[in-house]
Every structure is written in structure tokens, then in C-alpha cells.
C-alpha positions in Angstrom: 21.0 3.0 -52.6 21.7 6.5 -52.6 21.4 8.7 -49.4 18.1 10.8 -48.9 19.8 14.0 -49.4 20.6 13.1 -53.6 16.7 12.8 -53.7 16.2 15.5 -56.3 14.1 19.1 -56.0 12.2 18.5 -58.9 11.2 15.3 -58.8 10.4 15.6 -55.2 7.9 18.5 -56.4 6.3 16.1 -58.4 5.0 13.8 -55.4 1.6 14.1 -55.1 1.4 11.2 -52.7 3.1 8.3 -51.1 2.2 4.5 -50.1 3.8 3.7 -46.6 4.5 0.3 -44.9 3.5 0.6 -41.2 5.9 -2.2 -38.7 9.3 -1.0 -38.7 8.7 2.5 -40.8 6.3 4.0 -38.8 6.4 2.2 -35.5 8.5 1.0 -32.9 8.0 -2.3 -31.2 4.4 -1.7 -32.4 3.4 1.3 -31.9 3.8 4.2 -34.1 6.5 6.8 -32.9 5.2 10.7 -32.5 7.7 11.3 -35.1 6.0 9.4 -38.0 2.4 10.5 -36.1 3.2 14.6 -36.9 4.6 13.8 -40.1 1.3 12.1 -41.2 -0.4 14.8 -40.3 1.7 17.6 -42.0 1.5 15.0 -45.3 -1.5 15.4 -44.9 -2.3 19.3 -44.1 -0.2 20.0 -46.9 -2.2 18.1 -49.6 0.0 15.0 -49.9 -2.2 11.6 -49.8 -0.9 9.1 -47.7 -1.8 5.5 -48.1 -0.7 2.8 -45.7 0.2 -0.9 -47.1 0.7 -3.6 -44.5 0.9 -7.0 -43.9 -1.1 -6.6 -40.6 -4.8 -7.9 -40.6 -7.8 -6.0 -41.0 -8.6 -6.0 -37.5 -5.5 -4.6 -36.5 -5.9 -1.9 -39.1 -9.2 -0.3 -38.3 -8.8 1.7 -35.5 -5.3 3.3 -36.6 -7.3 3.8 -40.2 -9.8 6.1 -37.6 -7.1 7.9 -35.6 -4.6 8.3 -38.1 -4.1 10.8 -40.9 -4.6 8.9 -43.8 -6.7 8.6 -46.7 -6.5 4.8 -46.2 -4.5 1.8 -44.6 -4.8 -1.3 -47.2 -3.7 -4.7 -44.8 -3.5 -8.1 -45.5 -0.9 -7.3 -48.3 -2.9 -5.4 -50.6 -6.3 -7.8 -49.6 -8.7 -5.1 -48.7 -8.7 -1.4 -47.9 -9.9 0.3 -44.6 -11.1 3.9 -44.4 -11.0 6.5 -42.2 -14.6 6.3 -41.3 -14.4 2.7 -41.0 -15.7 1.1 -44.1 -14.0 -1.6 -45.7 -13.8 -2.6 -49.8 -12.4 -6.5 -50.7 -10.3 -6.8 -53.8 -11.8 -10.7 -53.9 -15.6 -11.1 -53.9 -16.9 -12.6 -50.8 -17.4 -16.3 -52.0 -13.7 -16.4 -52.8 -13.0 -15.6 -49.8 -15.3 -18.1 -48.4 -13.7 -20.5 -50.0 -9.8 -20.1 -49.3 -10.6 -19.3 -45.4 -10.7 -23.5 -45.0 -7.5 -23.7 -46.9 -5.8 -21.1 -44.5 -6.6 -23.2 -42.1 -5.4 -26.2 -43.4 -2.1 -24.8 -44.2 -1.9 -22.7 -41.0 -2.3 -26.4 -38.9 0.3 -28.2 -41.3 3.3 -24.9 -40.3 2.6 -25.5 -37.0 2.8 -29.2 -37.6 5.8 -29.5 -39.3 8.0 -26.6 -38.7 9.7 -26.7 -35.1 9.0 -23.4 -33.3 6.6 -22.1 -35.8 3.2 -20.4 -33.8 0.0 -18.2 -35.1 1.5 -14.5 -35.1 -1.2 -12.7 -32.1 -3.1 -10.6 -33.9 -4.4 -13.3 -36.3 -7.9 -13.2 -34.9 -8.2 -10.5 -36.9 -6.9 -11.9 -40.6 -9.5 -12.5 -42.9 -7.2 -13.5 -45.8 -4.3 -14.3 -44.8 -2.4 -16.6 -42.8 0.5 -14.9 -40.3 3.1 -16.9 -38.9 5.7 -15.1 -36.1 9.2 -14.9 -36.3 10.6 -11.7 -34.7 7.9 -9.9 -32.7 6.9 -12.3 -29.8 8.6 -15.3 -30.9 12.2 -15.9 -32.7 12.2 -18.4 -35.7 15.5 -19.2 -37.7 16.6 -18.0 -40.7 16.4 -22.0 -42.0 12.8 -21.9 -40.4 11.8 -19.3 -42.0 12.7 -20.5 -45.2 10.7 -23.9 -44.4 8.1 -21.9 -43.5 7.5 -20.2 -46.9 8.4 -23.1 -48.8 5.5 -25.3 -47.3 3.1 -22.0 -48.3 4.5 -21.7 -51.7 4.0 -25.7 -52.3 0.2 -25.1 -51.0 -0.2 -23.0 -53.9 -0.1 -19.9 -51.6 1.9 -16.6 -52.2 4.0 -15.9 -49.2 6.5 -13.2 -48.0 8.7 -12.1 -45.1 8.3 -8.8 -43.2 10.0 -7.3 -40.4 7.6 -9.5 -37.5 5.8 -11.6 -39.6 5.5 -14.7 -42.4 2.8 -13.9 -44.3 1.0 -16.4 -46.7 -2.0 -16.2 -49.0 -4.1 -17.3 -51.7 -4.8 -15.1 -54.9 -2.8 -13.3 -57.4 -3.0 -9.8 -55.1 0.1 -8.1 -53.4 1.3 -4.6 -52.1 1.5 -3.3 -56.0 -1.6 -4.7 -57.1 -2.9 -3.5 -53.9 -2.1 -0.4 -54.3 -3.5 0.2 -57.4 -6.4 -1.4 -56.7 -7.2 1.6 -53.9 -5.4 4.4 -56.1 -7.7 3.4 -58.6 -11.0 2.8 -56.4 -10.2 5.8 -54.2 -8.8 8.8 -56.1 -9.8 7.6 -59.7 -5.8 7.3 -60.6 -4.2 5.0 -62.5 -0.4 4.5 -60.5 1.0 2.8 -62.8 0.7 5.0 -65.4 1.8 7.7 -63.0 4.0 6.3 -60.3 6.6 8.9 -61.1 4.1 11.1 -58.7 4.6 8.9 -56.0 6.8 7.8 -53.2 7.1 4.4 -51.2 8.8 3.4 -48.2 9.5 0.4 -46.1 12.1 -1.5 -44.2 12.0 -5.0 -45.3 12.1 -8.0 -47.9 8.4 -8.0 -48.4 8.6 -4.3 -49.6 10.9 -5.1 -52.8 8.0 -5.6 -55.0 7.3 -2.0 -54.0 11.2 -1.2 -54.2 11.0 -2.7 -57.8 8.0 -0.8 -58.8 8.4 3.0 -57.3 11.4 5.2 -59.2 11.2 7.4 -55.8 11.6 4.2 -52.9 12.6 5.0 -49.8 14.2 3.2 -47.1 14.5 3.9 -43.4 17.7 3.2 -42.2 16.7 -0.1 -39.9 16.6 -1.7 -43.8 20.5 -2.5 -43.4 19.3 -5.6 -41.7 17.2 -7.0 -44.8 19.9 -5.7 -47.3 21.7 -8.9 -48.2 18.3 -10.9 -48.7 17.0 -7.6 -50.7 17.0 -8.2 -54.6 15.3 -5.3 -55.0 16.4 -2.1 -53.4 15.0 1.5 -52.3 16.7 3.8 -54.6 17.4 6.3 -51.5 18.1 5.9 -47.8 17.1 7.5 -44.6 19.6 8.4 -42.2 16.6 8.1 -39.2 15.2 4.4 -38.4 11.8 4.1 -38.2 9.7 6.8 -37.3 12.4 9.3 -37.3 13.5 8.3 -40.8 9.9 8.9 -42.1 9.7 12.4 -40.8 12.9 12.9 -42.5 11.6 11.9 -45.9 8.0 14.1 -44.9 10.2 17.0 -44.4 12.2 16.6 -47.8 8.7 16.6 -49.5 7.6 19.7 -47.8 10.6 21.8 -48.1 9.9 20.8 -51.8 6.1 22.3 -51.5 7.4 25.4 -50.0 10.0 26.3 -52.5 7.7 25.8 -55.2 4.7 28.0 -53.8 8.0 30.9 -53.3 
């Protein structure tokens, strides 16, 4: 990882939008810090689309897809996108999804089952896809439980991945990068892979490495030094601000880049 500053002029002209994580990049024990709020909405004034990525459920989502500035938040790990005025587009049709929510269940009872510790993350009343088990935001699970945890998903046939707060487990062959081009292509008519050069990511943990692996301009805020030995897949630059503060730093690096090029 290279710090923020080495993040070249010219490519950084050539953002023309970023995908953000939300727990741990934007917000502090939850909530999102007025640091990460203005710099949304300066992305934003300027003409820079911001798209958030989470592994937080759809119900979650939807009001902070109403109050913040952003063209979109996509939860569930890439499972559905929310829009500003509320609607909502699946990336699985509905009878899929019919059909896996008995299976969620069935897994979700078997975790708490069989792994010591292991209870429903709190905002699952509001998963539709997905399965959330808590490790670090109410409740404290083991590095060793943890592990269990995602092994008993995986051997359900389930994909499953560790943020910041949360075990997250699903069924389907979706993720943040499909995701994400899913909505770039459903929202702005844009094909991302062809043209992720024009885009940024951040995040702060393990289940943004996919992302890490996928963006030439990944971004880290500094809190990532936690994940960093469990990280095959690294940001290529660093924020020397956690959290919120580390996002405004990267918003005001694309900006300054804006500027220079309308002088």
C-alpha cells in the first residue's frame, strides 16, 4: 500500500465516480461522521457519482439512501440496489428469492446451534437475502469462531464473508463486484469493467478485497491496519484519516484534481 499522497494528478482526473463501503469508512460506531456526510455532498455537487456497497440489509439502507447524497446504496453485498427516492431493483428474480429465504433460515438456526457465542446481528429484520451473524458490533466472537462460522456457511453451499461488524452469508453467485456492475450498468448505462480505470473504491475490511482486487485506484482508510494481515488483496493507497475523516481526505484529493483541471 502506498500512502494517499503518491495517488497520481492524472489519474485522479480521470475519476468519474467512486463505489464506497459504509461501516467503518463512513461511519463511526454506526453512524456516519459529518466528515464523510460533507464530503458526499461535495462528490456529489461537483459531478462525481457516489455509490455505496454494503453488507448491511435493505432495511437498514433505505432511509440513509433518502438522506444521503448518493446516486445509490447497493446492500446485502451487491443483492439489491436502493434509490434515493426509495425504489428498490433485485439482481435475483423474486422466486429465487422465495426459495433461498427457508434455507437462510435453516443455516441461520444451525450457527446459532453449533457455534458457541454466535447470535443474529440486530438489524436482521431487515435482510431479505442474506444471513448476518455478529462478531464485533454488539457482541464479540473469536477469531476461531469466526472461522467456524464461515466454514459451516460455505459447507451449506452459501458464499460468506467477514466485514468490520458482521458475518455475512448468502446464496447466489452475486458479490460487491458483481454488484456493482450490476447498478453501474442498470443505473448510468456503464459498463465498469470495461472502464474501472474511471473509478475509485474504498473500504476498511476483508470483505472489501474482492473490491481491492478489482479497482486500480482502491483506497483504504487508515482503521484497515487491523484487517491487514488477513488481507490477500490490498488497497493500492492509504488514508492517513480513519473512517470518516480518511474519506474526506480521499474526496478532497479528487476535487483538488477537478479544480486544477477546469484552471
Amino acid at each position: 500500500m502506498r500512502p494517499l499522497r503518491e495517488w497520481s494528478l492524472e489519474a485522479r482526473r480521470r475519476i468519474c465516480g467512486v463505489f464506497t463501503d459504509i461501516d467503518d469508512t463512513l461511519t463511526r460506531d454506526g453512524e456516519i461522521e459529518p466528515a464523510a456526510l460533507d464530503a458526499l455532498a461535495s462528490l456529489q455537487a461537483a459531478g462525481v457519482t457516489v455509490i455505496a456497497i454494503t453488507g448491511r440489509p435493505l432495511g437498514w439502507s433505505e432511509p440513509f439512501a433518502r438522506r444521503w447524497p448518493v446516486a445509490a446504496i447497493v446492500p446485502e453485498n451487491g443483492a439489491m440496489a436502493v434509490l434515493p427516492g426509495g425504489s428498490r431493483r433485485y439482481l435475483q428474480p423474486q422466486a429465487e428469492r422465495a426459495r433461498n429465504a427457508e434455507r437462510l433460515r435453516e443455516v441461520a438456526a444451525r450457527i446459532l446451534r453449533e457455534v458457541p457465542g454466535a447470535t443474529l446481528a440486530r438489524d436482521s429484520a431487515g435482510r431479505e437475502t442474506d444471513i448476518a451473524i455478529d462478531h464485533s458490533e454488539f457482541s464479540h466472537l473469536s477469531p476461531e469462531a469466526i472461522e467456524q462460522v464461515v466454514a459451516l456457511m460455505r459447507s451449506e453451499g452459501m458464499q460468506a464473508t467477514v466485514s468490520s461488524i458482521h458475518v455475512n452469508g448468502w446464496f447466489g453467485d452475486h458479490d460487491k463486484w458483481r454488484g456493482a456492475c450490476w447498478v453501474a450498468r442498470g443505473l448510468l448505462g456503464a459498463d465498469l469493467a470495461a472502464e474501472v480505470d474511471r473509478w475509485a473504491y474504498f473500504g476498511d475490511s476483508t470483505n472489501d478485497q474482492l473490491m481491492f482486487r478489482h479497482f486500480p485506484h482502491s483506497i483504504g482508510v487508515a482503521n484497515i491496519a487491523r484487517f491487514l494481515p488477513q488481507l490477500e488483496h490490498r488497497p493500492r493507497y492509504v488514508t492517513e484519516g480513519e473512517r470518516g475523516a480518511g474519506f474526506a481526505e480521499v474526496a478532497r484529493a479528487l476535487l483538488e484534481a477537478r479544480s486544477k483541471r477546469a484552471s
